[in-house]
N, C-alpha and C positions, 0 to 999 in steps of 0.2 A: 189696415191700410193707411190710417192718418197717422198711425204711429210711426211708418217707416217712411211715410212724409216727411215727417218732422226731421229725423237722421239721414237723410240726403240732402238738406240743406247745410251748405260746406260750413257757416259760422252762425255765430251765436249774437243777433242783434239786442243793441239797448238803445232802447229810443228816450229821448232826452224830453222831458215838458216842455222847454223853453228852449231856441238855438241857441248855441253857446261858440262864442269866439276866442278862439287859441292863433299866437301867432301871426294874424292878417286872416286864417281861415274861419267860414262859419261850418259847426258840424249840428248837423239835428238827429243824428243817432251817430253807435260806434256799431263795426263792423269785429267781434270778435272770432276768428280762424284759429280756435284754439285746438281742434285737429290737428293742425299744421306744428303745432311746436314738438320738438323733440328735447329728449332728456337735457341734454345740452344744454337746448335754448333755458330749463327751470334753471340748472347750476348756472348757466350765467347772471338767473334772474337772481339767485339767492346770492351769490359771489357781489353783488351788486348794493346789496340791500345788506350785509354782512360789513359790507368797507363803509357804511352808512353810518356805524354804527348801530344801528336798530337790530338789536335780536330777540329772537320770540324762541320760546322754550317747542311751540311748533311751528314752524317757517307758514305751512299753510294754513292759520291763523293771524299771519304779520299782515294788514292793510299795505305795508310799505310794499312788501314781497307779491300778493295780489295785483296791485296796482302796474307793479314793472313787469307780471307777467303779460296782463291787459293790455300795456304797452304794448310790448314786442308781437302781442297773439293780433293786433289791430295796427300793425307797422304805422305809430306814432309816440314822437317824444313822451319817455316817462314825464316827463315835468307838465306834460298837459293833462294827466290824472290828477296831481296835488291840484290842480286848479280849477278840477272841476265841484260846478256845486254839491253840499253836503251829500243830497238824497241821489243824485246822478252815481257819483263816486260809488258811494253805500252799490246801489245798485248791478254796480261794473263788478267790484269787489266780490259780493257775496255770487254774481252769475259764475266769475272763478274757482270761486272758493268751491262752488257746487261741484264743477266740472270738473274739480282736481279730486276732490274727495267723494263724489257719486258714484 
């Protein structure tokens, strides 16, 4: 029963230690709706992260590639992932990185 708890909850939260300000906004967690993305939405993440330069011999390995998934799975600026702190990021990343590869 707490199992299927858990997969009705529509996104995948990471809650932050400290508030963190991007933009004028304050966020104390991300809200990731990584359910919600479709194939699309990764080729665009990779199409993105490709014109970056940055290539990874596995794209679901690249931080960069994680990162602008995270982005678009939580409808905000990739550029608010590079800025976030070390272990926030770490965090954001490796929640994707699960979800893609679980």
């Amino acid at each position: 029963m707490e199992n299927e708890q858990k997969q009705q909850i529509p996104g995948a939260i990471v809650k932050f230690r400290k508030p963190f300000q991007f933009d004028g906004r304050t966020y104390e967690e991300l809200v990731l709706d990584l359910d919600s993305l479709t194939g699309d939405d990764l080729i665009a993440c990779e199409r993105k992260v490709q014109a970056s330069q940055d290539m990874s011999y596995m794209i679901e390995t690249s931080k960069s590639y994680l990162a602008a998934v995270a982005a678009r799975s939580a409808k905000v600026p990739v550029e608010m992932m590079s800025k976030l702190p070390a272990r926030e990021f770490t965090k954001v990343t490796v929640k994707v990185q699960t979800f893609l590869l679980g």
